[in-house]
ROKOLLO-811706 format. One line per 2 residues: number of its first residue (from 1); their letters; for each residue x, z, y of C-alpha. Coordinates in steps of 0.2 Angstrom, whole numbers, padded with zeros to 4 digits. Layout:
N
NUM> a> X/Z/Y | ...
***
This chain:
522
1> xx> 0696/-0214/-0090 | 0702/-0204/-0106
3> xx> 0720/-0206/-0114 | 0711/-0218/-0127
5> xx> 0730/-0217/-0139 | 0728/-0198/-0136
7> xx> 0712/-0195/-0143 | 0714/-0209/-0158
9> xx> 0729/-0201/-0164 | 0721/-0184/-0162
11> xx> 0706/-0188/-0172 | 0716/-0198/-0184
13> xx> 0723/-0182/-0186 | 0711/-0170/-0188
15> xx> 0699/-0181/-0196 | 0710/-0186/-0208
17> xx> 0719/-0170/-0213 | 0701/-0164/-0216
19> xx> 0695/-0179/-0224 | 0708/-0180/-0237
21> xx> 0707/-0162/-0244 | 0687/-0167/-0245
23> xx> 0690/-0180/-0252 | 0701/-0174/-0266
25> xx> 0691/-0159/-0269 | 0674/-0171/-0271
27> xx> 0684/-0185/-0282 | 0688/-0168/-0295
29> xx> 0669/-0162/-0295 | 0664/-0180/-0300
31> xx> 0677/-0184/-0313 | 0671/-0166/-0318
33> xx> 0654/-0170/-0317 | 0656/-0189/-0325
35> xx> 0662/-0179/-0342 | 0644/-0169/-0344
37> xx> 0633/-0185/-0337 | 0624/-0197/-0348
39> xx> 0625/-0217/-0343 | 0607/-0215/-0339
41> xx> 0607/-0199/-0332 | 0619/-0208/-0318
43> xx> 0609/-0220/-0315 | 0592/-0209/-0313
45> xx> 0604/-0197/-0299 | 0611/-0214/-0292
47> xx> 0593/-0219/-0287 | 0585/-0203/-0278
49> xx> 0602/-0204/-0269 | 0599/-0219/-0262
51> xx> 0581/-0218/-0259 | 0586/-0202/-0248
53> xx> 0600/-0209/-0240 | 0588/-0224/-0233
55> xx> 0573/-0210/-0227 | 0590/-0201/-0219
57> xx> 0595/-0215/-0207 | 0579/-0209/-0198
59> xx> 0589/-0193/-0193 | 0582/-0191/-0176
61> xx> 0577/-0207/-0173 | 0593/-0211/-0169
63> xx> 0596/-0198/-0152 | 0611/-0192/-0158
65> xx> 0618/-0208/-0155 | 0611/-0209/-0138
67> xx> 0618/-0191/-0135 | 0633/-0195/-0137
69> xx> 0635/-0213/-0126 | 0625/-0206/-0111
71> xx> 0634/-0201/-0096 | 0625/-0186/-0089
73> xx> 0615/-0173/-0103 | 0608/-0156/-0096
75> xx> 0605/-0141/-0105 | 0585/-0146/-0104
77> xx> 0588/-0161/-0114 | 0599/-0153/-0126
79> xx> 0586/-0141/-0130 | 0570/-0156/-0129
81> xx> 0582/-0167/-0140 | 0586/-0151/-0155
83> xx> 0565/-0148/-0156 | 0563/-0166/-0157
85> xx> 0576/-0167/-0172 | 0571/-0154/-0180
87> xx> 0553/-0160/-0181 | 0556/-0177/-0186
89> xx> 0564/-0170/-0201 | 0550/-0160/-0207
91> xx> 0539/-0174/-0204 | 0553/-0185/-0216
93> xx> 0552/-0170/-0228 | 0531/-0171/-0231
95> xx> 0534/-0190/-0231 | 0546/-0192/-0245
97> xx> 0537/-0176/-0255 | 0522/-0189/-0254
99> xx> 0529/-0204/-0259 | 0540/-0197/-0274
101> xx> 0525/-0199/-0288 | 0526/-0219/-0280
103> xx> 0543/-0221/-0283 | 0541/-0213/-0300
105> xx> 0529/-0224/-0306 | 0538/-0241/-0299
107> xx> 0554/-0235/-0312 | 0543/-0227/-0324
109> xx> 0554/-0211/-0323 | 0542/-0195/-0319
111> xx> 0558/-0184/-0316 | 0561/-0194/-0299
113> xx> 0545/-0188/-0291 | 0552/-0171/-0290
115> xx> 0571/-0176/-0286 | 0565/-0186/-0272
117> xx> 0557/-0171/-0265 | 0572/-0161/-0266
119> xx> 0580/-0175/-0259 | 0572/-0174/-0243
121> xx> 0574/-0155/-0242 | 0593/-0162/-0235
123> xx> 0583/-0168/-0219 | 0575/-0153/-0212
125> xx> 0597/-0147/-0212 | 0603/-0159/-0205
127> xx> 0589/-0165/-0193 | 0591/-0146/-0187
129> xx> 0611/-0146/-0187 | 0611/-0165/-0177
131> xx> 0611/-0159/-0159 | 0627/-0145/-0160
133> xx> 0635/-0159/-0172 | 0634/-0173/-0160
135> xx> 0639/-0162/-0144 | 0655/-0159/-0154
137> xx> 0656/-0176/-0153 | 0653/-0179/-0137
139> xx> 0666/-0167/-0131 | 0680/-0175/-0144
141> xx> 0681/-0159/-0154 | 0687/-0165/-0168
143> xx> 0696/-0150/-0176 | 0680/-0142/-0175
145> xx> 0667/-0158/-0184 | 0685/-0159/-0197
147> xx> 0682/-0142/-0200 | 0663/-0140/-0204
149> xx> 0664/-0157/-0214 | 0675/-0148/-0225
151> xx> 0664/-0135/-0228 | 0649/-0145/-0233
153> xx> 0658/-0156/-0245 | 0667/-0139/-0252
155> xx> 0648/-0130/-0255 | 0643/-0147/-0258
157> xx> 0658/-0151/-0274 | 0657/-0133/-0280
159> xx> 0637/-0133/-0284 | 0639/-0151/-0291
161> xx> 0652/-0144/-0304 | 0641/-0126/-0309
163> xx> 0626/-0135/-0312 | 0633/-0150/-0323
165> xx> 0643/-0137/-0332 | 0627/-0126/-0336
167> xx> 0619/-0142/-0342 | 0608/-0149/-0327
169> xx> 0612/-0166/-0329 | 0607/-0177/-0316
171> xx> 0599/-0163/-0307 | 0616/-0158/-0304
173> xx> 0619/-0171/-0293 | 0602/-0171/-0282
175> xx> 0602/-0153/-0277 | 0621/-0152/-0273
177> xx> 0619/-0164/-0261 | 0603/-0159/-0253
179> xx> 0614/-0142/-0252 | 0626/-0150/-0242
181> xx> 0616/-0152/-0229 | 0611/-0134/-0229
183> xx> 0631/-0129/-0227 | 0633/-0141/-0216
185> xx> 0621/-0133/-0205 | 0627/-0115/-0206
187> xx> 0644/-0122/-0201 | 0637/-0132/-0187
189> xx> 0632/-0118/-0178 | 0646/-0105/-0182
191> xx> 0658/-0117/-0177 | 0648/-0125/-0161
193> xx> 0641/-0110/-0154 | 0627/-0118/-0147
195> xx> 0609/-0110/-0147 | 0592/-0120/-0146
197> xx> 0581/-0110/-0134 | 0562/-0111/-0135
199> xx> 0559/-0126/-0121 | 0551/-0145/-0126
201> xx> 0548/-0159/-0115 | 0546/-0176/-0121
203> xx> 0550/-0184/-0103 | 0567/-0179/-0101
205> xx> 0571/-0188/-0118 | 0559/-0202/-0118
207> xx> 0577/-0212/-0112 | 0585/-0206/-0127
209> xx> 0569/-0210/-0138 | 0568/-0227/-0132
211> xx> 0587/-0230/-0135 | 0589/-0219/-0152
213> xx> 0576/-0230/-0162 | 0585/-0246/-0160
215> xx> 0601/-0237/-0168 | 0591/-0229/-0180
217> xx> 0582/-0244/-0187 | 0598/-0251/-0188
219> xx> 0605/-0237/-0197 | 0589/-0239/-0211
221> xx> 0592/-0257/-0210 | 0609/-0254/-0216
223> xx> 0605/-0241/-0227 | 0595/-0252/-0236
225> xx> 0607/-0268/-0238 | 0620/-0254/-0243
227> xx> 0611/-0250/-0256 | 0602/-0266/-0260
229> xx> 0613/-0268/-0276 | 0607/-0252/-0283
231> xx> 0589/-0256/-0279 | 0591/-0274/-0289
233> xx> 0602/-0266/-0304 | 0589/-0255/-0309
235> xx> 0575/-0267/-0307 | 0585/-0280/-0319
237> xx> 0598/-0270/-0328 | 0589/-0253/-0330
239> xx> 0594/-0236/-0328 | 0609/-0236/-0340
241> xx> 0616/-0252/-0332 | 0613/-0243/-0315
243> xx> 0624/-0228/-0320 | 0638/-0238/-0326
245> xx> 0637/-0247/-0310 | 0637/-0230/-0301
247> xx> 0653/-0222/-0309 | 0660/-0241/-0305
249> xx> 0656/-0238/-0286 | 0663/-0220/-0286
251> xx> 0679/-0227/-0293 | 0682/-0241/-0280
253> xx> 0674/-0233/-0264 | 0676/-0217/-0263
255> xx> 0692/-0218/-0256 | 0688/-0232/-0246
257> xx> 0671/-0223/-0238 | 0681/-0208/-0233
259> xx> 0696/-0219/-0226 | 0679/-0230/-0214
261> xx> 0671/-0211/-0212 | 0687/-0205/-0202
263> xx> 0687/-0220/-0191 | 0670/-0221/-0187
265> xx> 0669/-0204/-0182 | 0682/-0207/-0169
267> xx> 0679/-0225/-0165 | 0662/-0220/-0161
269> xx> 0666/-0208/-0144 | 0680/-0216/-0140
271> xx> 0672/-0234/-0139 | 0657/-0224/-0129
273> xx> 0672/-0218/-0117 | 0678/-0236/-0114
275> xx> 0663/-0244/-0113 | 0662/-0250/-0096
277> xx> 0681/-0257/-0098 | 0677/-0270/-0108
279> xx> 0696/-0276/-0110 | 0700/-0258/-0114
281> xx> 0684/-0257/-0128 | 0691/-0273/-0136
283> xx> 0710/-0265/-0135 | 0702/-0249/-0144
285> xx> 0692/-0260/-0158 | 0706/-0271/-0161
287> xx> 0717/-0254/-0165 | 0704/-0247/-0175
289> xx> 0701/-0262/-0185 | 0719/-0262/-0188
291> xx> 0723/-0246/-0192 | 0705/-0248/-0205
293> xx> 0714/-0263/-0214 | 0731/-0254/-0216
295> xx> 0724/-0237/-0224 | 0709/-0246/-0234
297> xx> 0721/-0262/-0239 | 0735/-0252/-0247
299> xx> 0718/-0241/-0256 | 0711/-0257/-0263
301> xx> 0725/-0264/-0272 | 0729/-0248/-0278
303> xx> 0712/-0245/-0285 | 0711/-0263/-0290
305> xx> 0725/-0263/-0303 | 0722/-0243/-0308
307> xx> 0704/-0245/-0313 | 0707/-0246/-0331
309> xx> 0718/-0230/-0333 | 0707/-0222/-0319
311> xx> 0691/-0226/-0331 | 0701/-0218/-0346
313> xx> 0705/-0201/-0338 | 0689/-0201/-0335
315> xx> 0680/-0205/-0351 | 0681/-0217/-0364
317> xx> 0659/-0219/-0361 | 0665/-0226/-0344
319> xx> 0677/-0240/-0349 | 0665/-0253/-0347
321> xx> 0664/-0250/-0327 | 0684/-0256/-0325
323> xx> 0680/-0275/-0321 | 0666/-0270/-0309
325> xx> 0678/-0257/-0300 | 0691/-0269/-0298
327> xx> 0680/-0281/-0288 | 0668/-0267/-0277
329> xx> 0684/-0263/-0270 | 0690/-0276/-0261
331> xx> 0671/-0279/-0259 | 0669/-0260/-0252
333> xx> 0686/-0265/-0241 | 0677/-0280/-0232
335> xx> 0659/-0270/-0229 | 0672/-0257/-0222
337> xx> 0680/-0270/-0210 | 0663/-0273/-0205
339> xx> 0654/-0256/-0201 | 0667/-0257/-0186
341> xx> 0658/-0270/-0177 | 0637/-0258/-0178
343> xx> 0650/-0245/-0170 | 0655/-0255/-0154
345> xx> 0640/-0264/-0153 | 0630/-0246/-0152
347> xx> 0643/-0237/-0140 | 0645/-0252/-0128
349> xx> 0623/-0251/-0123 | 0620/-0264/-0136
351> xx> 0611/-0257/-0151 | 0599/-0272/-0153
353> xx> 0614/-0282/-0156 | 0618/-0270/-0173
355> xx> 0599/-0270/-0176 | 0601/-0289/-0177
357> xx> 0615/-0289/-0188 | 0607/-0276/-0200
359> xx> 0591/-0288/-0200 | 0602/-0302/-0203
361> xx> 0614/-0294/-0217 | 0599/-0287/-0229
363> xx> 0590/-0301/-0229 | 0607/-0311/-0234
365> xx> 0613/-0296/-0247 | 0596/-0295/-0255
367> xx> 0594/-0315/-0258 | 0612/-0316/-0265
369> xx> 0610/-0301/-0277 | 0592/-0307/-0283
371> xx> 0600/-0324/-0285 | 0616/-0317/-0295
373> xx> 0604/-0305/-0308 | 0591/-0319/-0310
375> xx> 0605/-0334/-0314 | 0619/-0324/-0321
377> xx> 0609/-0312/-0330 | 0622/-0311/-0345
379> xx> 0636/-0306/-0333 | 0627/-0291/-0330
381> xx> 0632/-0279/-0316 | 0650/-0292/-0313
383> xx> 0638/-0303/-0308 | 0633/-0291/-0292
385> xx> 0650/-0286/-0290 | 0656/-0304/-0288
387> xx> 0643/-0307/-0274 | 0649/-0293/-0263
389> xx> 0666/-0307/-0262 | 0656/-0321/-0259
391> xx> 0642/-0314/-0244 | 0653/-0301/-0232
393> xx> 0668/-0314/-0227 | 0654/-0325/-0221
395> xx> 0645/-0308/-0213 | 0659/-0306/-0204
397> xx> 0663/-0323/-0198 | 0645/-0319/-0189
399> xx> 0648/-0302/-0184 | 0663/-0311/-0174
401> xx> 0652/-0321/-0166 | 0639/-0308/-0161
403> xx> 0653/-0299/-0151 | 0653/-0313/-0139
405> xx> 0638/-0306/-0131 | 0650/-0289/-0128
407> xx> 0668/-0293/-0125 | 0680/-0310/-0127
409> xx> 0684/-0310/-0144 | 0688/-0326/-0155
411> xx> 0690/-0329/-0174 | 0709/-0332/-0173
413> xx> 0712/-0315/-0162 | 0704/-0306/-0175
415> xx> 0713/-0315/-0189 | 0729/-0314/-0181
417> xx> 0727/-0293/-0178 | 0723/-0295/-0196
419> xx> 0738/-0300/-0204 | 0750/-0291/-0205
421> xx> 0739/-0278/-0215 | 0734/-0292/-0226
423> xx> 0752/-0296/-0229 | 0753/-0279/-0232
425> xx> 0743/-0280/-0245 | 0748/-0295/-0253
427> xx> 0767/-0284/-0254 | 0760/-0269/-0265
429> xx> 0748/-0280/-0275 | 0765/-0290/-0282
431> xx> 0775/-0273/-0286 | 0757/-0268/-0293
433> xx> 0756/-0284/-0305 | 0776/-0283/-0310
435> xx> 0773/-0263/-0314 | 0759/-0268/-0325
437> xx> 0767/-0280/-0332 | 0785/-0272/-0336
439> xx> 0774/-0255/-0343 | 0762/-0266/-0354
441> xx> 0773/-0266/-0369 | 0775/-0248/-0369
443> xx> 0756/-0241/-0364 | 0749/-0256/-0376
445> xx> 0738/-0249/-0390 | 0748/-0257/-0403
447> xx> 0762/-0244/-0395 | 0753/-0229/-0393
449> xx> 0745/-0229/-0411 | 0762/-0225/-0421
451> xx> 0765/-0210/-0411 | 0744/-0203/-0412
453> xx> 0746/-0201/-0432 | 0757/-0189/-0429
455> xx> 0744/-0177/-0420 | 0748/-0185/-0402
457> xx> 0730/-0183/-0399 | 0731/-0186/-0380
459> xx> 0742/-0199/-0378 | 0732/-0212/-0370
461> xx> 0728/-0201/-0359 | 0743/-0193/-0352
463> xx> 0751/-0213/-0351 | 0734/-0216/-0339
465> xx> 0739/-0204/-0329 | 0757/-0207/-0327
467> xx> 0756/-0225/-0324 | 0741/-0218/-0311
469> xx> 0755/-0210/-0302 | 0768/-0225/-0304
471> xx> 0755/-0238/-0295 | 0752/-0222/-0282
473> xx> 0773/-0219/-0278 | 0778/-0240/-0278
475> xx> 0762/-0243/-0269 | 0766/-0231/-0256
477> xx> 0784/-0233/-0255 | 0781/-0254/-0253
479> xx> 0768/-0252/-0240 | 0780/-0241/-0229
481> xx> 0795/-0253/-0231 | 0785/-0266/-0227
483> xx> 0779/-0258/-0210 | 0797/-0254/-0206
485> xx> 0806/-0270/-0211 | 0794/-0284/-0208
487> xx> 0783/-0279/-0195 | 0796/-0268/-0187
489> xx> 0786/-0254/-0183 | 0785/-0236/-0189
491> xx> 0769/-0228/-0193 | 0765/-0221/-0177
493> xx> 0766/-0238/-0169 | 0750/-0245/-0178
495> xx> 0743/-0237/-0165 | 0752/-0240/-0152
497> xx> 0747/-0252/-0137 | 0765/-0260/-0137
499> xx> 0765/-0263/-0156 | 0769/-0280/-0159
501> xx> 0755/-0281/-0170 | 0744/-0280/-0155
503> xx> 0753/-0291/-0142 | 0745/-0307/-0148
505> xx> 0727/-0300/-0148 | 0731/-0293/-0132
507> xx> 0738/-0305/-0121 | 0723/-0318/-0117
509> xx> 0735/-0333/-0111 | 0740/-0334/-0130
511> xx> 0723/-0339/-0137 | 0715/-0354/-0130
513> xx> 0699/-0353/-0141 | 0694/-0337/-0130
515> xx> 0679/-0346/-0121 | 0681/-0349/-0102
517> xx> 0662/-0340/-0098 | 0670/-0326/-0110
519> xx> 0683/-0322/-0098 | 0674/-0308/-0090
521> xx> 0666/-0291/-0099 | 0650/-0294/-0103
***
């Protein structure tokens, strides 16, 4: 059995070091980009994203996964499984070249035939970079995946920047991202050091076949729902509605996808390790799902009340995406929340279980989007914003549920792990609200105006951005006090298994909704 605390904090570590100077260095090249792109422009990028992003769930059919949760692998399946890959994405590649005039005609933009193809250029790299990549993973190398990460988002930011600045406009977008799988393959395999040699045979990876495709229909299912909003926008809004919702999503998630990105990829092996324990995998969830809530919570507020000034350093033309930001990111907080569950589901032999939810979840986000366009049409793209609030609590209250089949887990253990994040929360957003508040007077229009006649050009701007790093010094500064003096922990201790956080949700005898049947792993 592994040091499950060892190799959380270690990841946490690595993953999040990494993850933050990505992050950063991708959130520059957009607000870069954001100043050369047109509203429509946004939207046309924003659509051949997420028709590749669905096609690239099929990476592999899902054996990396597989890879990575069985308990014996040998070089012969190694090699089988990287032939295979590699395959399936030239296969994904033809397909997606042939279908592009389709989807060009259903949005009656001839420019998407040929970014879909380019699109699906990114799945030959990173069907071919899969195997190395997952057996990082499967040996907890984590400095080495933070590393190569990195790298491809780097290459990735940097080509996104040149070719907006040289006046590529959307295609700026849809080729830096199908280059970011090419460099993330050349740093798979400097950094692994793993070679494919020339040897295929299906029978030694029919098992991780037969397992693979449940996670990766799954992962399309998911795919799909994720981006199920996009697909509705353009079909009732248009294109230029659809780019405006775009930069809106950017804004709010993109922290928040980089915060669930870093515990995914370390919730993943580690669950896979614990598996068979189930009170251990339910210990290992708990913590991950807390340590999620604390990081993304604090995120969310913060990015609720700076979407304004964060929309004006942007560009004025993107104003009108605020009010959408502010509500996708507590939306983009609660999908977060409940990515966590596909993760265990998958690593503890259950995939069918996340195939089921996916099922479930799309069919649920498509009717309540449909339904939102069609009956609140005027509202426009707040309308879709709103419905995120209103469908994932519910999602998760089922998710919940699901995990019965897997481990004991009731509704009021999960609530109760939950709250002192939330209380968290609830802390900065108060400071928040009374820093607005208090600074209103001073960054109010009627204020500023004076002071631009006499050649203060830039003044809205540079208050933007000074009250962007009061929210970000208060917000921090609340949410640490808070940890120490109320919860009585310091940051390590989030973590840890005797944090009094985690005593309730650990200590069965508290709870007596946990069902009798339940009692042992399932």
């Amino acid at each position: 059995m592994i040091d499950v605390q060892h190799q959380m904090k270690r990841g946490f570590l690595w993953f999040g070091s990494a993850t933050a100077v990505a992050r950063v260095c991708d959130l520059l090249s957009t607000f870069g980009v954001l100043a050369f792109l047109k509203r429509e422009e946004m939207g046309i990028a924003g659509f051949s994203w997420a028709i590749a992003v669905v096609v690239e769930a099929f990476n592999g059919l899902g054996v990396g996964n597989s890879l990575v949760q069985a308990k014996t692998l040998s070089r012969n399946e190694q090699d089988s499984l990287f032939w295979f890959a590699t395959g399936l994405g030239l296969v994904m590649l033809a397909l997606m070249a042939a279908f592009g005039p389709a989807v060009a005609w259903y949005c009656d933009q001839p420019v998407l035939a040929g970014m879909v193809a380019v699109s699906g250029a990114k799945l030959v790299f990173v069907s071919t970079a899969l195997i190395p990549l997952q057996l990082l993973n499967r040996e907890l190398k984590f400095k080495e995946i933070s590393a190569l990460q990195t790298i491809a988002t780097f290459g990735e930011a940097s080509t996104k920047v040149i070719l907006a600045a040289v006046g590529m406009g959307a295609w700026a977008l849809v080729i830096a991202n199908a280059m970011r799988g090419f460099y993330l393959l050349v740093a798979t395999f400097w950094l692994s050091g793993w070679r494919p040699r020339l040897h295929y045979a299906f029978s030694e990876i029919r098992w991780h076949v037969a397992f693979g495709w449940r996670s990766a229909s799954s992962g399309v299912l998911f795919q799909c729902y994720r981006n199920a909003d996009v697909f509705v926008v353009e079909r009732f809004l248009g294109m230029e509605a659809l780019g405006l919702y775009r930069v809106a999503t950017e804004v709010a998630m993109s922290a928040l996808e980089a915060v669930l990105q870093v515990i995914k990829r370390v919730a993943y092996p580690v669950f896979a390790r614990v598996a068979e324990d189930r009170e251990e995998l339910k210990s290992a969830f708990l913590k991950m799902t807390r340590y999620l809530l604390y990081l993304s919570g604090i995120i969310a507020v913060f990015m609720c009340f700076g979407a304004e000034d964060l929309m004006a350093v942007l560009h004025p033309r993107w104003a009108a995406a605020a009010p959408v930001a502010q509500l996708l990111c507590f939306g983009g907080l609660l999908r977060g929340v409940s990515r966590l569950f596909p993760e265990m589901f998958t690593a503890a032999g259950k995939p069918s279980i996340a195939l089921l939810d996916s099922v479930v979840s799309i069919v649920a986000l498509f009717d309540i989007f449909f339904g939102a366009a069609i009956l609140f049409e005027e509202y426009q793209t707040l309308s879709i914003a709103w419905s995120w609030l209103v469908i994932y609590p519910m999602l998760i209250l089922l998710l919940i549920i699901y995990t019965q089949w897997v481990m004991p887990l009731s509704i009021g253990q999960y609530i109760r792990n939950s709250m002192g994040a939330l209380g968290c929360m609830a802390a900065v957003a108060v400071t928040l609200a009374l820093v607005k508040w208090l600074t209103a007077p001073v960054f109010s229009a009627t204020a500023i105006k004076p002071l631009m006649l006499y050649g203060i050009k830039q003044l809205p701007l540079a208050y933007a951005i000074v009250r962007l790093i009061l929210f970000a010094l208060l917000g921090g500064a609340v949410s640490l006090l808070y940890v120490h003096f109320v919860l009585h922990l310091s940051p390590r201790d989030l973590l840890s298994k005797r944090s009094q956080t985690s005593k309730p949700v650990e200590n069965q005898e508290d709870f007596n909704e946990t069902p009798p049947d339940a009692a042992e792993p399932g």
